[in-house]
SERO-4910 file (N, C-alpha, C, O; in steps of 0.05 Angstrom, whole numbers):
BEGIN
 pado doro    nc1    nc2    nc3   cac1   cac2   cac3    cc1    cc2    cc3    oc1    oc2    oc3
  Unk    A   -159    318    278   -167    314    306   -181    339    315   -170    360    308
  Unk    A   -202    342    329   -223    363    339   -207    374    361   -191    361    375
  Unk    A   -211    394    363   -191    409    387   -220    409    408   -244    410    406
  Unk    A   -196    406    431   -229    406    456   -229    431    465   -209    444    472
  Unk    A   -260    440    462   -266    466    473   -259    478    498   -262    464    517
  Unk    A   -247    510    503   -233    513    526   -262    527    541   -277    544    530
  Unk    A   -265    516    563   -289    530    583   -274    540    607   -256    533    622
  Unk    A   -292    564    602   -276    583    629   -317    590    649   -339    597    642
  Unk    A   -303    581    677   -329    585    694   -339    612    691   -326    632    697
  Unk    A   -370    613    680   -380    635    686   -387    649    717   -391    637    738
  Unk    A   -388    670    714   -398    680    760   -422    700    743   -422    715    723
  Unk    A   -445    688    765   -476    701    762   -467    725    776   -452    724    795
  Unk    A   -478    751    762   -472    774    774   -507    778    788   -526    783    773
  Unk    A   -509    775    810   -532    790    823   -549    816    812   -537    837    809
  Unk    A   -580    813    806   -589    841    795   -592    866    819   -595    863    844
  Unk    A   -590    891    802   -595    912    813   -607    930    813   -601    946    795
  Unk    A   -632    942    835   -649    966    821   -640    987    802   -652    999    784
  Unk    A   -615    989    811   -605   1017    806   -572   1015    790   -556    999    799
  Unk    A   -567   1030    769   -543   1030    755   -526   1038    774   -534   1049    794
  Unk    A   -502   1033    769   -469   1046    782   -459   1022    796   -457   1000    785
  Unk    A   -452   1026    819   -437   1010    835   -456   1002    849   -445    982    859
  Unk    A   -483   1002    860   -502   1000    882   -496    969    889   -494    954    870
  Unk    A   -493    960    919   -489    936    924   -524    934    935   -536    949    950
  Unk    A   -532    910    920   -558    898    944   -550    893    975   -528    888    984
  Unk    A   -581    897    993   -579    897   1014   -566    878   1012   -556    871    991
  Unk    A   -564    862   1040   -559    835   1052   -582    821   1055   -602    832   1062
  Unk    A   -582    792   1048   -598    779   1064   -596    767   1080   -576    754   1075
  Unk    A   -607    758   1108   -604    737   1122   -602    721   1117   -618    715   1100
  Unk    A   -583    696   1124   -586    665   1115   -600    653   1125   -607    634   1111
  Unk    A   -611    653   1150   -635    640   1165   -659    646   1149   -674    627   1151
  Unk    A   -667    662   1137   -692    671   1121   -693    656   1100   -713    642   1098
  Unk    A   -666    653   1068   -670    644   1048   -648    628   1047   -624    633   1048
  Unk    A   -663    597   1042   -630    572   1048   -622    576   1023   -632    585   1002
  Unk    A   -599    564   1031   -580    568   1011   -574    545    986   -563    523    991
  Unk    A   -583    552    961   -591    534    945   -564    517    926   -546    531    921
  Unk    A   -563    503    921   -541    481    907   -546    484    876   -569    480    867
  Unk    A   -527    490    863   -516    505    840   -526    481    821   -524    458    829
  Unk    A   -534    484    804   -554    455    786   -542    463    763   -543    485    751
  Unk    A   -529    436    758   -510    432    727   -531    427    710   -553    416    711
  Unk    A   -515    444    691   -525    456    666   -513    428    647   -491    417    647
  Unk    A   -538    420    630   -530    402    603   -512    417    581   -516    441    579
  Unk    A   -495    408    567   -488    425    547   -489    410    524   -475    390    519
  Unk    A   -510    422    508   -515    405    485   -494    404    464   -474    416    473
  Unk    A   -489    395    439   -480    379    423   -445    380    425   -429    381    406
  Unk    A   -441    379    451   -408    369    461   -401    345    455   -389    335    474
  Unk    A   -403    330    435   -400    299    433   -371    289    459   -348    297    466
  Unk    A   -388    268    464   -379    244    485   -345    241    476   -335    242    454
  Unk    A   -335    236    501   -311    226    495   -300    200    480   -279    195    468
  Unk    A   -320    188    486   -320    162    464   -326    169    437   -317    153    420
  Unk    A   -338    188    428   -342    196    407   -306    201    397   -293    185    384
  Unk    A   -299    224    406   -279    237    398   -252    212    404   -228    217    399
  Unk    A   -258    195    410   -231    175    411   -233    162    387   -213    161    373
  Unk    A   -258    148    378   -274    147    354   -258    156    330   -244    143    314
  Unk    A   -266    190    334   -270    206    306   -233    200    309   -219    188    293
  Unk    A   -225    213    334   -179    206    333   -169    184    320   -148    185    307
  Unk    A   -188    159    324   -169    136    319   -180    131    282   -164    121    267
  Unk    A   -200    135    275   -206    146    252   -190    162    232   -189    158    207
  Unk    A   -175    186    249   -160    205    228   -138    197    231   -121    205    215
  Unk    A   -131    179    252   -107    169    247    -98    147    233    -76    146    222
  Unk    A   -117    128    234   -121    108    218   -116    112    188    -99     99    176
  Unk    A   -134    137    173   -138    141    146   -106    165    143   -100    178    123
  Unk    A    -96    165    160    -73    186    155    -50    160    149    -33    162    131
  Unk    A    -51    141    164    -33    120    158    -33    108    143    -10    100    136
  Unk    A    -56     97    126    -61     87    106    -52    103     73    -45     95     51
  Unk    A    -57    129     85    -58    145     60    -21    153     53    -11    156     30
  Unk    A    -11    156     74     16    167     69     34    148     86     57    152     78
  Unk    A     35    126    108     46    116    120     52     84    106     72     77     94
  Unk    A     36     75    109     37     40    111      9     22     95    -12     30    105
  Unk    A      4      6     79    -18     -7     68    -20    -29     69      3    -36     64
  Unk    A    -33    -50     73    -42    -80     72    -53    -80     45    -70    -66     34
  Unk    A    -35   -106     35    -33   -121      3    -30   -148     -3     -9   -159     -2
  Unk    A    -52   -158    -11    -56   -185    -11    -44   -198    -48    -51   -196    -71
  Unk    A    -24   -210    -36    -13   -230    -63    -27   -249    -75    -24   -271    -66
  Unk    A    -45   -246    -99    -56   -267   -105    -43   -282   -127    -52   -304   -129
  Unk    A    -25   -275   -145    -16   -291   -165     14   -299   -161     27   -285   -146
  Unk    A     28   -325   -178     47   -334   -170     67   -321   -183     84   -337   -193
  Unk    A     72   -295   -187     92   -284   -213    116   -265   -199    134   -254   -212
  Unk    A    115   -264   -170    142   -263   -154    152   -279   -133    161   -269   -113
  Unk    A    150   -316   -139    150   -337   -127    180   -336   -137    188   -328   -158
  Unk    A    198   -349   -111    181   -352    -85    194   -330    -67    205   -334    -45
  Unk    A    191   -314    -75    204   -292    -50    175   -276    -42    171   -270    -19
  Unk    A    155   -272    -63    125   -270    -52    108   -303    -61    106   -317    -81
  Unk    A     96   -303    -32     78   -335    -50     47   -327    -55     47   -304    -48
  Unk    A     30   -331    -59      6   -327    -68     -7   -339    -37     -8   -362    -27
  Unk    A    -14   -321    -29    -33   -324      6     -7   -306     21     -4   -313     45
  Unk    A     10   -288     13     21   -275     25      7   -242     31     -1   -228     12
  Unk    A      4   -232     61     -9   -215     66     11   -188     65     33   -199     70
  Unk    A     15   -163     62     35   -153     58     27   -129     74      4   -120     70
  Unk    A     47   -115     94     50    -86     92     75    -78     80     97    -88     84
  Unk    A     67    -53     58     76    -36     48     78    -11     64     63      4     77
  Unk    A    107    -13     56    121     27     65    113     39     46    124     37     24
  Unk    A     90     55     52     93     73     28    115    111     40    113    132     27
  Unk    A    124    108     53    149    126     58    176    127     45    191    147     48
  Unk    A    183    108     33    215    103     20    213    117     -2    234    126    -11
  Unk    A    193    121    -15    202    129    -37    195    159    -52    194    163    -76
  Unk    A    191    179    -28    172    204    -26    192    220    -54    213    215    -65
  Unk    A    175    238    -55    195    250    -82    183    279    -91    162    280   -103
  Unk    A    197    301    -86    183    326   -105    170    338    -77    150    349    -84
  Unk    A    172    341    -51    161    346    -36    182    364    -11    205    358     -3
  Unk    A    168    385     -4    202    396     16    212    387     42    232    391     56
  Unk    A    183    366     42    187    350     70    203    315     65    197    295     77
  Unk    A    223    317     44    237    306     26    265    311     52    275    292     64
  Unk    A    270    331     55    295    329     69    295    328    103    313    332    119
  Unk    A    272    324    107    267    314    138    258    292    139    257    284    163
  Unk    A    248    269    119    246    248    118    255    222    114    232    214    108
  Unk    A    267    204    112    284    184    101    270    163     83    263    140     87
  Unk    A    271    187     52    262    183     37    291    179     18    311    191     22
  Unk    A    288    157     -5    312    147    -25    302    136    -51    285    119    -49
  Unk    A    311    145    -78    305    140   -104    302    111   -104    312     96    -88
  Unk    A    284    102   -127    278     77   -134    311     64   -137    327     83   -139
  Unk    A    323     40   -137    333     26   -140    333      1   -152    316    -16   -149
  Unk    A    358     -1   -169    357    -28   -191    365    -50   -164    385    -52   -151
  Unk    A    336    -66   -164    340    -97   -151    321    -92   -128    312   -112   -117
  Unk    A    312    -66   -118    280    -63   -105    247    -83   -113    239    -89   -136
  Unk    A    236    -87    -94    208    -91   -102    194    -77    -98    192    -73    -74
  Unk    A    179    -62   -114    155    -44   -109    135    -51   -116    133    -69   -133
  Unk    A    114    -41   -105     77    -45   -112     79    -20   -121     93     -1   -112
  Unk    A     57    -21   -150     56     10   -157     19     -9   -173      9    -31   -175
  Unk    A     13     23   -181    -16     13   -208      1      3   -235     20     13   -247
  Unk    A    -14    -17   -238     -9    -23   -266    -14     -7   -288    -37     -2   -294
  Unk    A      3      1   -300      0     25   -319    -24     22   -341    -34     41   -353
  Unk    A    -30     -6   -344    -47    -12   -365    -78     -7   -352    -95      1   -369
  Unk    A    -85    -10   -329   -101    -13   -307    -99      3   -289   -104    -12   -270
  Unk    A    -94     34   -277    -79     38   -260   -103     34   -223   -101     41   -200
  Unk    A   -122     19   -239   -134     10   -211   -132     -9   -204   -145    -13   -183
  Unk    A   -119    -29   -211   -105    -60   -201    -78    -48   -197    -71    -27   -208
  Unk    A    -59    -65   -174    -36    -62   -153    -20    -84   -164    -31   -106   -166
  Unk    A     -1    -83   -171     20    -98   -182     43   -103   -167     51    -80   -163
  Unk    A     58   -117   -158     85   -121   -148    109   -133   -163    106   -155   -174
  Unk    A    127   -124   -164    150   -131   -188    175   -119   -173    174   -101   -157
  Unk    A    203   -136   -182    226   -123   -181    237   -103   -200    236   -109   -224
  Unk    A    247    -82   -195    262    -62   -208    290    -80   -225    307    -94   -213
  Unk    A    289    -76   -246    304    -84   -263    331    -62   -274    355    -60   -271
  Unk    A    312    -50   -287    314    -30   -308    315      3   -302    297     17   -312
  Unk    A    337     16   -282    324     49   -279    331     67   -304    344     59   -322
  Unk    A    322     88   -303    324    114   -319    355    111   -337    377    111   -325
  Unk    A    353    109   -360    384    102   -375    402     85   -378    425     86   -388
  Unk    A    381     58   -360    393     28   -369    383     23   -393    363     32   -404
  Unk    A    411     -2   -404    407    -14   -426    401    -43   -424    420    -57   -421
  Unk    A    373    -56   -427    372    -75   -417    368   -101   -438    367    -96   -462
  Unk    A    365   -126   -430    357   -151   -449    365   -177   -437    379   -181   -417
  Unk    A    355   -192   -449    354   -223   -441    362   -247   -460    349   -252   -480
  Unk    A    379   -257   -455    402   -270   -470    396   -303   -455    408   -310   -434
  Unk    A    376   -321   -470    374   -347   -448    369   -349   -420    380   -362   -402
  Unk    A    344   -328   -420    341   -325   -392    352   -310   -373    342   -304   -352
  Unk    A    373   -305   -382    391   -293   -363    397   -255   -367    404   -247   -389
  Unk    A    392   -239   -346    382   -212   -361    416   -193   -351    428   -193   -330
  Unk    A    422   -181   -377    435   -164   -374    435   -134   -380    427   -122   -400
  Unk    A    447   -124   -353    436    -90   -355    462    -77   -368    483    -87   -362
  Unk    A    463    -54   -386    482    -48   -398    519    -69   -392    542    -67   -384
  Unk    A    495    -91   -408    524   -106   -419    533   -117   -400    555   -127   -403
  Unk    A    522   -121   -376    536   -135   -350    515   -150   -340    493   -140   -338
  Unk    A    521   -183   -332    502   -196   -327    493   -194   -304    511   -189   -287
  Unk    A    468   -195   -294    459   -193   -264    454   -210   -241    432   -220   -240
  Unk    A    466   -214   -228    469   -232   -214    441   -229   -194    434   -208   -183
  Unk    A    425   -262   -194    401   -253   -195    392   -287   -171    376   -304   -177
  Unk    A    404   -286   -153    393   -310   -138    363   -315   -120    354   -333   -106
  Unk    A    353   -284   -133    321   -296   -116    304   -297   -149    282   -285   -153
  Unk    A    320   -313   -169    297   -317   -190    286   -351   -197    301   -370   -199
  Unk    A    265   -351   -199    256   -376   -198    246   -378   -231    228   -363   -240
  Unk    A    260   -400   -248    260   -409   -275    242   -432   -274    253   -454   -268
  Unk    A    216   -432   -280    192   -457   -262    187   -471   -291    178   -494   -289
  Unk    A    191   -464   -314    182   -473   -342    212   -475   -352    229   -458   -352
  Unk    A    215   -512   -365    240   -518   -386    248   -499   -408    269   -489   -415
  Unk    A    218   -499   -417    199   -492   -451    224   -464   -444    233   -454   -423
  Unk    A    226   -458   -479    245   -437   -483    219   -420   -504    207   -428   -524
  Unk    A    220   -396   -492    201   -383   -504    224   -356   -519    243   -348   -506
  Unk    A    218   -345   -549    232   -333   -562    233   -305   -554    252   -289   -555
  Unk    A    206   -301   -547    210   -277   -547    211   -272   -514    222   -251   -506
  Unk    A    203   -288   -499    202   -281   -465    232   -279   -458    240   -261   -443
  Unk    A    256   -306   -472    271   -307   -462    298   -291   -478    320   -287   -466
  Unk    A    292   -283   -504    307   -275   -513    299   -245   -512    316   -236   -527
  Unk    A    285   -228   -505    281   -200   -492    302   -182   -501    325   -189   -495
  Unk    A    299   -157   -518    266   -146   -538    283   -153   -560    305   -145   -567
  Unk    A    257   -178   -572    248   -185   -597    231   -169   -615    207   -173   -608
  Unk    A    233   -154   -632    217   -141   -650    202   -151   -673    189   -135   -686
  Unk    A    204   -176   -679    202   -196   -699    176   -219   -690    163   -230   -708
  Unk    A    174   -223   -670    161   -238   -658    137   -223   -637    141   -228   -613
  Unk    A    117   -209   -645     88   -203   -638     76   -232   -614     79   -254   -624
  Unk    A     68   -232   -598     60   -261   -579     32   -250   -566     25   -227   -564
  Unk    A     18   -272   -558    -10   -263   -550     -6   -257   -518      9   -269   -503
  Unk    A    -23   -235   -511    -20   -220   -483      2   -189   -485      3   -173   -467
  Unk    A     15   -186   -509     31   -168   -521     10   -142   -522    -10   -144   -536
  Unk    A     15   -118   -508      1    -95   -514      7    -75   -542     28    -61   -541
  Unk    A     -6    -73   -560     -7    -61   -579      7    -37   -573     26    -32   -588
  Unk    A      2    -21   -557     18      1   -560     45      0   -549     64     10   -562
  Unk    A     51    -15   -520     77    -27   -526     93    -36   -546    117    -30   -551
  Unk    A     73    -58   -564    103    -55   -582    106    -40   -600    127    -43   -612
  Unk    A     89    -20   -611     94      4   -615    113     25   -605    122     43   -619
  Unk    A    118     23   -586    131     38   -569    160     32   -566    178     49   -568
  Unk    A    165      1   -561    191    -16   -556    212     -6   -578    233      8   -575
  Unk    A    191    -22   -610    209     -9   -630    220     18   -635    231     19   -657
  Unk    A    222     40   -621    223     66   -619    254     60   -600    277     67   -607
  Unk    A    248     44   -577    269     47   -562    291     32   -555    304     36   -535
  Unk    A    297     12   -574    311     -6   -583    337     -1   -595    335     -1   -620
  Unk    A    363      2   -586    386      4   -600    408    -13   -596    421    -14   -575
  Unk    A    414    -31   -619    436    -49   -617    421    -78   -593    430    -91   -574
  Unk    A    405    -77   -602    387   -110   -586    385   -110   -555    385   -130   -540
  Unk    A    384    -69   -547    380    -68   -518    359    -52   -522    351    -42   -543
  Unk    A    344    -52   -491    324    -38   -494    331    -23   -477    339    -31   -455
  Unk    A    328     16   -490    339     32   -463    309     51   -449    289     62   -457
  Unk    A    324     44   -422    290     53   -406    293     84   -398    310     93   -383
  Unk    A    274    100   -411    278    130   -417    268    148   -388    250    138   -375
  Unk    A    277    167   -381    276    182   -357    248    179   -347    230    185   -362
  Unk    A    243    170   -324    222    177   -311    206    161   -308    183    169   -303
  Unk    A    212    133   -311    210    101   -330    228     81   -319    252     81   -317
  Unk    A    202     54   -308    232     35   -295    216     14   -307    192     16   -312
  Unk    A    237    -14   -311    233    -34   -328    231    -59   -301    250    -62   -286
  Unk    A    208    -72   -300    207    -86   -279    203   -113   -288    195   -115   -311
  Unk    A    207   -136   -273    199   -166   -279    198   -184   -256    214   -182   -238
  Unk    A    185   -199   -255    170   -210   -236    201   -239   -236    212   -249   -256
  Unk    A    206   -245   -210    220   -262   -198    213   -292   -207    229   -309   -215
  Unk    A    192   -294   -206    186   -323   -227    178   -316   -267    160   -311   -283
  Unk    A    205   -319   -265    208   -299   -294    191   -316   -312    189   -302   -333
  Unk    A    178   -336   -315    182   -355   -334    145   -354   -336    133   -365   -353
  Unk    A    133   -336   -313    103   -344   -297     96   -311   -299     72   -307   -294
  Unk    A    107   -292   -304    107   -269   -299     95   -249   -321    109   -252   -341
  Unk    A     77   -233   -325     65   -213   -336     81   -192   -338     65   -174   -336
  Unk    A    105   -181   -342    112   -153   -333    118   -138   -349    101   -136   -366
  Unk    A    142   -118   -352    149   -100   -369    156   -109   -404    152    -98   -426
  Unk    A    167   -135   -395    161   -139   -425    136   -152   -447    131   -166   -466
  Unk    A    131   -143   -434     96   -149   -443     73   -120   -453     60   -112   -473
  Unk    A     82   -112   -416     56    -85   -421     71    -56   -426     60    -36   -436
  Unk    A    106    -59   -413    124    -33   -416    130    -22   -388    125    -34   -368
  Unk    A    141     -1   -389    149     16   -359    130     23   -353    109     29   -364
  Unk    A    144     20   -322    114     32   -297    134     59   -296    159     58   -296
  Unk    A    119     82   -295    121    107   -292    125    115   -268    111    107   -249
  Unk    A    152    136   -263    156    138   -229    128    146   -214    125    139   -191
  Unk    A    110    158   -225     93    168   -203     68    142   -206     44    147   -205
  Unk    A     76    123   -208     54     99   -209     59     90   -189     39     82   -177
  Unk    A     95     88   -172     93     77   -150     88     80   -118     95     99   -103
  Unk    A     75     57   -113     74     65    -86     86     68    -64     81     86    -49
  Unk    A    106     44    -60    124     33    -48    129      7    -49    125     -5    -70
  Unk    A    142     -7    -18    162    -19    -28    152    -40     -7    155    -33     16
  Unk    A    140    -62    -11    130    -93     13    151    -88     38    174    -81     35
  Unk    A    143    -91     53    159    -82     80    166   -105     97    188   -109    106
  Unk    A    137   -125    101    128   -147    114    110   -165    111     88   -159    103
  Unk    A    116   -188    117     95   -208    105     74   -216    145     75   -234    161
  Unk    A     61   -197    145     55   -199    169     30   -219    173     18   -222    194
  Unk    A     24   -235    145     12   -265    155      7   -277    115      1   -269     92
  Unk    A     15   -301    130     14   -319    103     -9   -341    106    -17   -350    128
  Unk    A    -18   -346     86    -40   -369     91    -40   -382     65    -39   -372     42
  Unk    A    -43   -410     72    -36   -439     55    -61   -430     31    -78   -414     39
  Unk    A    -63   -438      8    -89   -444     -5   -114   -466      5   -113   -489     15
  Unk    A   -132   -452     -1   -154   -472     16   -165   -490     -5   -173   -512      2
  Unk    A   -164   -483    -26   -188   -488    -54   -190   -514    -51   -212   -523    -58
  Unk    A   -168   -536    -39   -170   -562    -41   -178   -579    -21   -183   -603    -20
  Unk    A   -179   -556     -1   -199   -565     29   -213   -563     31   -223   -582     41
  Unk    A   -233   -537     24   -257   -526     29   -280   -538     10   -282   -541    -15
  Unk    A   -298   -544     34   -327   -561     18   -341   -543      1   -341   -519      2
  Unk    A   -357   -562    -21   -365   -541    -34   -383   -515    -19   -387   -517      5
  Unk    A   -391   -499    -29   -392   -472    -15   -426   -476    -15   -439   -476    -37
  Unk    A   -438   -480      8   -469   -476     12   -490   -459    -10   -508   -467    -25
  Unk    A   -480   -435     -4   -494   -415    -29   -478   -399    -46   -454   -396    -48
  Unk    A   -499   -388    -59   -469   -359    -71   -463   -350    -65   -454   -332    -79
  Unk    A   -458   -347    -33   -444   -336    -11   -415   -340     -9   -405   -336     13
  Unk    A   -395   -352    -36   -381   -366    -28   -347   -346    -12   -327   -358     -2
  Unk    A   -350   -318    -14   -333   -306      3   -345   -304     28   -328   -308     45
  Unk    A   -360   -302     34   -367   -293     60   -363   -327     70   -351   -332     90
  Unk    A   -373   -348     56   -365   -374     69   -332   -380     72   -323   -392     91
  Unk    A   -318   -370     54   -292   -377     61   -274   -368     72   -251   -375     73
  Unk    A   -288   -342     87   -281   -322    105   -289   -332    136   -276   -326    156
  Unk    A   -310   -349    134   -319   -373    159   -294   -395    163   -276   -400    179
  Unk    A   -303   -404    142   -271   -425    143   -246   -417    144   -229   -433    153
  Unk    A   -240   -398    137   -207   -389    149   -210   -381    177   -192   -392    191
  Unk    A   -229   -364    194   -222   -369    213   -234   -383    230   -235   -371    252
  Unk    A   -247   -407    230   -253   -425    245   -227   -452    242   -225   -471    256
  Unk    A   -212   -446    220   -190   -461    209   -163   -447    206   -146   -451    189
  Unk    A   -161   -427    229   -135   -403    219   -113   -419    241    -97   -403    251
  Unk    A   -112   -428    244    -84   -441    263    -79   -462    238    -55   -462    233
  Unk    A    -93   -481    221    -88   -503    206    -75   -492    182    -55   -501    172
  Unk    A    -93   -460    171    -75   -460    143    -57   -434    143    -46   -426    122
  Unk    A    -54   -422    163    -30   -406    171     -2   -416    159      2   -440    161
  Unk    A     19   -400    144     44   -419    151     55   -390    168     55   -366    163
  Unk    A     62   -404    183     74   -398    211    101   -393    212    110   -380    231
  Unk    A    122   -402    190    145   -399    176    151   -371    165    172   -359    170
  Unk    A    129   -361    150    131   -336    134    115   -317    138    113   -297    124
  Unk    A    100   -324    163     90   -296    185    109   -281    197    129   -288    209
  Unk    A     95   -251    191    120   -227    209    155   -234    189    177   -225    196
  Unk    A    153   -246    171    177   -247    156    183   -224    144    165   -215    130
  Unk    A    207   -210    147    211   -178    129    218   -193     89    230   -213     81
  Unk    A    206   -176     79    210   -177     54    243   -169     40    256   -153     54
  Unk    A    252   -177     23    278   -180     19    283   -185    -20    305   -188    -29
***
């Protein structure tokens, strides 16, 4: 924010023939009228509209950067506690770390059963959202679906099982025997390294995540740990949800077709709103 310039009134000192103290005569006021003081322009002082401008600007990019973010859900792989047309702000404050403004803040370590958005480690320019599974020195695996963290089963009621099909290696979690397509090469490179007694242990600084619709989900056992400093934070609010249009919307005039379906949501935003899971806190 621009600090506003301090102006202090200048006073015209009257000239004088002569150095020292010499006061000029007097003049009469009936002789020379008395003239009205003519404001001065002051050039490049930008306007106050400017400077509310440039404020709401640095404050804007200060909140974005260290405060709070808008995150749009597009895939179905943390249904249904995220649905795909879910709009999201993220805290990015919960999870500050390594910083001295750490103990004036109410800031708290990742947590097993959190959701966080962080970069995808494989990608770290795509935004990923997943539950915390797995922290620093768990022993983890998947036994029929059902995932247990050092040897204790997890009781897990926001998971959605959307596929019968029993997949060997998805559901029986970590398989070393069974290579599957979408499997990252250096992951399973990596897995076999960290594998003891048919658990997989997640090594310091390293959390094992999986998406709530386990069965639909891309996650750690696939691509591996998201790295603590990948994350960002933690969905805060679903401060607007909106239905899928794809089965309403006419075909699209030109190849304009975002900018057209950016017409149709809001000439159509009361119809495909759901209104249920607006302003809903994340959980």
């Amino acid at each position: 924010m621009a600090e506003k310039d301090i102006l202090t009134p200048a006073t015209d000192v009257p000239a004088t023939d002569s150095p020292g103290d010499a006061v000029p005569a007097a003049v009469p006021t009936d002789e020379v009228p008395a003239q009205a003081p003519v404001p001065r322009k002051r050039s490049g002082e930008p306007s106050s509209a400017l400077q509310s401008l440039l404020t709401t600007v640095v404050i804007a990019v200060f909140v974005i950067t260290f405060i709070i973010q808008a995150f749009q859900i597009p895939s179905e792989s943390m249904e249904n506690t995220l649905l795909i047309g879910d709009y999201l702000l993220v805290d990015k404050l919960r999870y500050g770390q390594g910083e001295w403004w750490n103990r004036f803040l109410p800031y708290r370590p990742v947590k097993r059963g959190d959701i966080v958005v962080f970069h995808y480690p494989v990608n770290p320019a795509e935004h990923f959202v997943k539950r915390v599974i797995g922290v620093p020195g768990d022993r983890v695996r998947l036994v029929n679906k059902q995932v247990l963290v050092n040897g204790v089963r997890l009781q897990e009621p926001y998971v959605r099982l959307s596929s019968p099909l029993h997949d060997t290696f998805r559901d029986e979690f970590p398989r070393l025997d069974i290579p599957v397509p979408g499997l990252q090469g250096e992951w399973w490179l990596q897995m076999r390294k960290l594998v003891e007694d048919g658990q997989l242990i997640v090594p310091d600084g390293y959390f094992f995540v999986l998406g709530d619709n386990r069965d639909e989900s891309l996650d750690s056992r696939y691509w591996g740990f998201v790295p603590r400093e990948n994350i960002i934070g933690r969905p805060l609010l679903i401060y607007w949800s909106v239905r899928s249009t794809d089965d309403e919307l006419p075909i699209a005039p030109s190849v304009s077709d975002k900018l057209f379906h950016f017409a149709y949501a809001l000439t159509h935003f009361f119809q495909i709103t759901r209104w249920d899971r607006t302003f809903r806190l994340v959980k």
